[in-house]
C-alpha beads as a LAMMPS data file, in Angstrom:
LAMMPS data file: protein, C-alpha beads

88 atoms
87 bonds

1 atom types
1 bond types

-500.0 500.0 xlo xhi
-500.0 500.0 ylo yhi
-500.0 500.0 zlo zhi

Masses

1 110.0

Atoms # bond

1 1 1 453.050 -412.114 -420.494
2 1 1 452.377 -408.677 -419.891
3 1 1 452.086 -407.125 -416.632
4 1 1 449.143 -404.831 -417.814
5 1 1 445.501 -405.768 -417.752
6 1 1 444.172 -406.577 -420.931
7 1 1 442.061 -403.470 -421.910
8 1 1 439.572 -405.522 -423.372
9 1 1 438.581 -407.585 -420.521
10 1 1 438.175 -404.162 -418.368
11 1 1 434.881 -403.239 -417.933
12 1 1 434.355 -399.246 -417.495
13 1 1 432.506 -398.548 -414.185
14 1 1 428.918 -397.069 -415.148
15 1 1 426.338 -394.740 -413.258
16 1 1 425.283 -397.913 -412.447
17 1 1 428.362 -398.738 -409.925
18 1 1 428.798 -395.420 -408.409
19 1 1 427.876 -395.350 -404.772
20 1 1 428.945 -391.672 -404.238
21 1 1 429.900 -388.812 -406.729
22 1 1 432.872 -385.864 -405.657
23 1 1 431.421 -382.272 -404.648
24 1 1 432.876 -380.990 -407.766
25 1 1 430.535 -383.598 -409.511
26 1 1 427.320 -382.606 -407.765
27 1 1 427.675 -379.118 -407.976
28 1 1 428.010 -379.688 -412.170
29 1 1 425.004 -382.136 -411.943
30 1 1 423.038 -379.018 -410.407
31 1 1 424.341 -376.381 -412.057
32 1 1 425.668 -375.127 -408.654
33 1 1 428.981 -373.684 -407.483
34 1 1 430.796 -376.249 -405.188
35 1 1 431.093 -373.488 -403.011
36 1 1 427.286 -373.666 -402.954
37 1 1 427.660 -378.160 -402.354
38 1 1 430.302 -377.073 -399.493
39 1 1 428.024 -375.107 -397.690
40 1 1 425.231 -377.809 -397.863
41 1 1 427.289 -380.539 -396.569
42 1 1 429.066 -377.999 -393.679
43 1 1 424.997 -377.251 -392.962
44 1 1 423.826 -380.737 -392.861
45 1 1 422.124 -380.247 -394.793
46 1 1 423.418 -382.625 -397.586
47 1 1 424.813 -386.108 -396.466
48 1 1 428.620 -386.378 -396.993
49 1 1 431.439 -388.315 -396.155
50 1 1 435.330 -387.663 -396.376
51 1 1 437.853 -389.943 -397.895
52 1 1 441.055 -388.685 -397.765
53 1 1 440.834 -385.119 -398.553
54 1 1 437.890 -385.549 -401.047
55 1 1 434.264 -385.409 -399.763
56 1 1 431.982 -387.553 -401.761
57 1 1 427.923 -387.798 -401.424
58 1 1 425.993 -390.546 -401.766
59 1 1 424.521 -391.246 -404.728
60 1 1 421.209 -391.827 -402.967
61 1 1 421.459 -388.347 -401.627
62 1 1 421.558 -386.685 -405.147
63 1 1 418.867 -388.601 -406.661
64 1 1 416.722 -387.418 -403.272
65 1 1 418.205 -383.548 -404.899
66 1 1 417.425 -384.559 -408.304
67 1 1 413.912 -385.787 -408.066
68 1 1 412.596 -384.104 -404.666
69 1 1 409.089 -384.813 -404.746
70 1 1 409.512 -388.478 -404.692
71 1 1 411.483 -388.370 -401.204
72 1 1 409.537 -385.695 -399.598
73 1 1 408.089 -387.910 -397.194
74 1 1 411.141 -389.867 -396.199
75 1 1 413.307 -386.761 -395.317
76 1 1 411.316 -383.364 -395.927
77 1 1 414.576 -381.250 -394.651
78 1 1 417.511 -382.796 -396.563
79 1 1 416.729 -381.348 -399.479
80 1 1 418.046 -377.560 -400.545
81 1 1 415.378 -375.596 -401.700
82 1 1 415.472 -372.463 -403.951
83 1 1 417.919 -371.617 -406.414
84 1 1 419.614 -369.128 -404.180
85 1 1 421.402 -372.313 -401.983
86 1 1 418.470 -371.731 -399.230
87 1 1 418.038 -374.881 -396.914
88 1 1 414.527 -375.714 -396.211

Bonds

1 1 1 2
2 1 2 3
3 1 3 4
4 1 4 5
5 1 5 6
6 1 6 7
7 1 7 8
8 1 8 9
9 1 9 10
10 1 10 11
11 1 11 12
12 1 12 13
13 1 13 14
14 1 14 15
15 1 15 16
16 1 16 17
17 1 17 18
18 1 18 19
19 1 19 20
20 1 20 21
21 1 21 22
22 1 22 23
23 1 23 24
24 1 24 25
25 1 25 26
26 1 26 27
27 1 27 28
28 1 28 29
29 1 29 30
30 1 30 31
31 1 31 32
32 1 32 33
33 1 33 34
34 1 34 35
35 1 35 36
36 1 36 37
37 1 37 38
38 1 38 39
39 1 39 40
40 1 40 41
41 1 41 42
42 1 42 43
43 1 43 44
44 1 44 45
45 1 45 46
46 1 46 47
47 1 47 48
48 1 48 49
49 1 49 50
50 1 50 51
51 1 51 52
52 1 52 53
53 1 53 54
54 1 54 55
55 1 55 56
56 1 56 57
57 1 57 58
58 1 58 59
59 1 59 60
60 1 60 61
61 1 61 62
62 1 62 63
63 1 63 64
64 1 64 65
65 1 65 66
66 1 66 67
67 1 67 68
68 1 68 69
69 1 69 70
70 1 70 71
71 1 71 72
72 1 72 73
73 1 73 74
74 1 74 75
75 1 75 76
76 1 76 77
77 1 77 78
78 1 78 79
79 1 79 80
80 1 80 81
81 1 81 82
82 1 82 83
83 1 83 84
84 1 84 85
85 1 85 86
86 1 86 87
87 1 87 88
């Protein structure tokens, strides 16, 4: 018997099981520097949490980036705004 998994059975993890995605992640997503993702989670102004030494944000947080309009009433000032990094 081997004492490695059997590939086969292994089932990648999808978008579908991510709770949270690294800062280097989300600033790729949005075309951002991290730098930029860094500054939004020292602000507030983008939910975080730190595991470790990595910071991860929810994944509920970057679909409110990704698709603003649809959260705007649940949490108007979460959201960055502009393409210059600006927090509403």
């Amino acid at each position: 018997m081997s004492a490695h998994p059997d590939p086969t059975k292994l089932q990648p993890t999808g978008e579908r099981g991510r709770i949270a995605y690294t800062v280097a992640e989300v600033a790729a997503m949005l075309g951002k520097h991290p730098n930029t993702i860094y500054e939004w989670v020292q602000r507030g102004s983008l939910p975080a949490e730190k595991l470790g030494g990595t910071i991860y944000v929810p994944k509920w947080a970057l679909a409110r980036l990704l698709s603003p309009a649809t959260h705007d009433e649940s949490a108007p000032a979460a959201a960055p705004a502009g393409a210059g990094g600006e927090v509403a």
